[in-house]
C-alpha angles and dihedrals in degrees: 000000000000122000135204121257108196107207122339120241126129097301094049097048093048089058084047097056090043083041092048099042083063089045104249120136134210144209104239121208121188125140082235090087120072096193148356120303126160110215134206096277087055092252125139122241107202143155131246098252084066094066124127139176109289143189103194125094116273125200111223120217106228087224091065111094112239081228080071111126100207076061094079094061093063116087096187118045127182140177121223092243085054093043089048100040088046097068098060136005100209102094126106115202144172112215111197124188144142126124106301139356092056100118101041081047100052093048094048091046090047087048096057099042094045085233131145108252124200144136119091090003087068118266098098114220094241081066094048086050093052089047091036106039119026095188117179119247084263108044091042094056090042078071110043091041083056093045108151096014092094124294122244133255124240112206098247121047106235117214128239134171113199129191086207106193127224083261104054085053095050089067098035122115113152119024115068127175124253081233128023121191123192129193129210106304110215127168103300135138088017091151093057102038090036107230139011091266106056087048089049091047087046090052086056115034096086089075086067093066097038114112135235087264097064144086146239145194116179132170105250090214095072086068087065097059105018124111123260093259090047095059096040085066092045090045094045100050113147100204126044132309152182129201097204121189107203135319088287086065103043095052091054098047094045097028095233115157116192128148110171093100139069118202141324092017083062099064096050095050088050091051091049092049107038091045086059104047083046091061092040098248120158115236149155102252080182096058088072081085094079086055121116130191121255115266088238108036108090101322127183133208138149139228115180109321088327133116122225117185122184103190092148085141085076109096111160143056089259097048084061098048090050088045085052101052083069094069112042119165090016134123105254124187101184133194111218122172147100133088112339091201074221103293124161113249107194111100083055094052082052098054087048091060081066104060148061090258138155113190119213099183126200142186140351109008095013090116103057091038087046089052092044095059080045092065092036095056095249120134117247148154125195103224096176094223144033103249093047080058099053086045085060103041084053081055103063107009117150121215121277089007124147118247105207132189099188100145117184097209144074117262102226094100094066104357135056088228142329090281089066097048085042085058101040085054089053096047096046086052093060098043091043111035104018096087 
């Protein structure tokens, strides 16, 4: 038996290592490789451009595009979330998604409920399975042999909370949680869904396999700008739901009192524990006090009299109007810029326009976003990086401003991830201001 791994990030090379430990290997495809090599485990490691038709089942990474064109070679397709849940049924698992919050969300939730958490917020759920399930070589390929013919119950339900991204449920089919929880879902990953609509569809469309035993909670305001097919699943689904509005709504609803956080934190501990005590799960609401922000999500600190603010997390128009809410009446220098995974701006421009801002764009798309303030009336300078920016905003820096990197945009045009503009940020800010 040998099965298809389609690309080979985090997610990919996680199945491989549960695939291979059962020895089963895999042919491998990545543009990474330039050509075929055959490594220790007997799987082949091979580009895109030697791909043929093939029967066997393939793995799809949830970062490749389904406008992909090697796509169309491969009969059997299967996401990692189908391919896990497949193999057993006695997992019981929260899925929380939307455009941001997700990740502050899932480890609250996982927190509260003393549950392991993983998907998009990076412990992939092969290498829950292997933790979670030691299965024995022939039990194991019982089960994959069997996949789709009904997976088998163990005799305890394991819990696991999973930030599922717009893209692994793109490609899922099968699995779906016992409680989904969606955030506010605002313009992101444009470029890979295609439009507005379709990420918003793929947000949604769970709901449509859920059972009558399962929960939802759901922002009302989608309804007022989904498609028709959109709300037909929303307004068809078989288990139980809420249409909530904003934190407000949900404390009174629930009755769930809780003031140690500001928005949009807010909004996601309301969602994790409402959405628990909505499905009837037991769980330490005291235990949030251990809780600490994420490093990148809207993180003060001073220096001098002056604000610094790393919110490089924030990687779409919607991220930086809930971060500047934060700062009315002050003084911003922000820093906008990246790859705008073709997002529409505009509702951010628009928010600027409200504030005492100065924009120092970067990357990708700072130009266009520089020349769009432009238009707008909104000052701004393209500075190209980020550390050009923070040389410009030195420059001309007034006293007891705020220095804020609240992007926008995605760092893969100049960064490996967040965390490394995050860092850059931070470390310019020493070298820079701390004289």
């Amino acid at each position: 038996m040998r099965i298809n791994i389609l690309g080979f990030g985090i997610t990919n090379q996680a199945l491989v290592t549960l695939l291979n430990h059962y020895g089963i290997s895999c042919d491998i495809y990545d543009d990474k490789f330039s050509q075929k090599v055959i490594d220790e485990r007997g799987n082949a490691l091979l580009p895109f451009s030697m791909i043929e038709n093939n029967e066997n089942l393939a793995l799809i990474s949830p970062g490749i595009p389904p406008s992909n064109p090697h796509l169309k070679y491969f009969k059997h397709i299967m996401s990692e979330y189908d391919f896990i849940y497949s193999l057993t049924d006695s997992i019981y698992s929260i899925w929380i998604s939307g455009t941001n919050g997700k990740t502050t969300c899932t480890q609250m939730t996982s927190l509260m409920l003393n549950a392991k958490s993983g998907g998009n917020i990076g412990t992939p759920l092969s290498s829950l399975f292997m933790q979670d399930f030691p299965y024995g070589k022939e039990e194991f390929l019982h089960r994959i042999t069997h996949l789709g013919q009904g997976a088998k119950s163990d005799s305890k339900k394991t819990k696991w909370i999973l930030e599922t991204s717009s893209f692994a449920l793109h490609y899922t089919r099968i699995a779906k949680p016992n409680l989904y929880i969606l955030l506010p879902v605002r313009q992101d990953h444009i470029d890979w869904h295609g439009s507005y609509e379709n990420y918003i569809y793929d947000k949604v469309k769970i709901l449509d396999s859920m059972d009558t035993f399962s929960f939802a909670l759901i922002p009302s305001e989608i309804l007022s700008y989904c498609s028709s097919s959109t709300r037909d699943i929303i307004e068809n689904f078989r288990g139980h739901i809420y249409m909530y509005k904003d934190s407000s709504d949900l404390s009174r609803h629930f009755d769930i009192k809780y003031e140690n956080f500001k928005e949009p934190f807010l909004l996601d501990f309301m969602l994790s524990a409402a959405g628990m005590k909505f499905a009837g799960l037991d769980f330490s609401i005291e235990s949030i006090r251990q809780y600490k922000i994420d490093n990148y999500r809207i993180k003060e600190r001073y220096i001098g009299n002056m604000l610094f603010v790393n919110d490089s997390k924030a990687t779409n128009p919607h991220a930086v109007i809930a971060a500047l809410s934060n700062y009315e009446a002050r003084n911003i220098y922000l820093i906008l810029g990246g790859d705008a995974k073709g997002a529409d701006m505009s509702e951010l421009y628009e928010c600027l326009k409200g504030h005492k801002v100065r924009i120092f764009a970067i990357g990708k798309d700072g130009q266009n976003i520089h020349e769009d303030c432009v238009k707008m009336g909104i000052d701004s300078k393209y500075c190209a990086t980020l550390r050009n920016a923070m040389g410009d905003i030195r420059a001309c820096i007034e006293p007891e401003s705020i220095i804020m990197l609240s992007p926008a945009c995605a760092s893969i045009d100049q960064y490996k991830s967040y965390k490394y503009r995050g860092d850059e940020f931070d470390l310019c800010a020493d070298e820079m201001f701390a004289i």
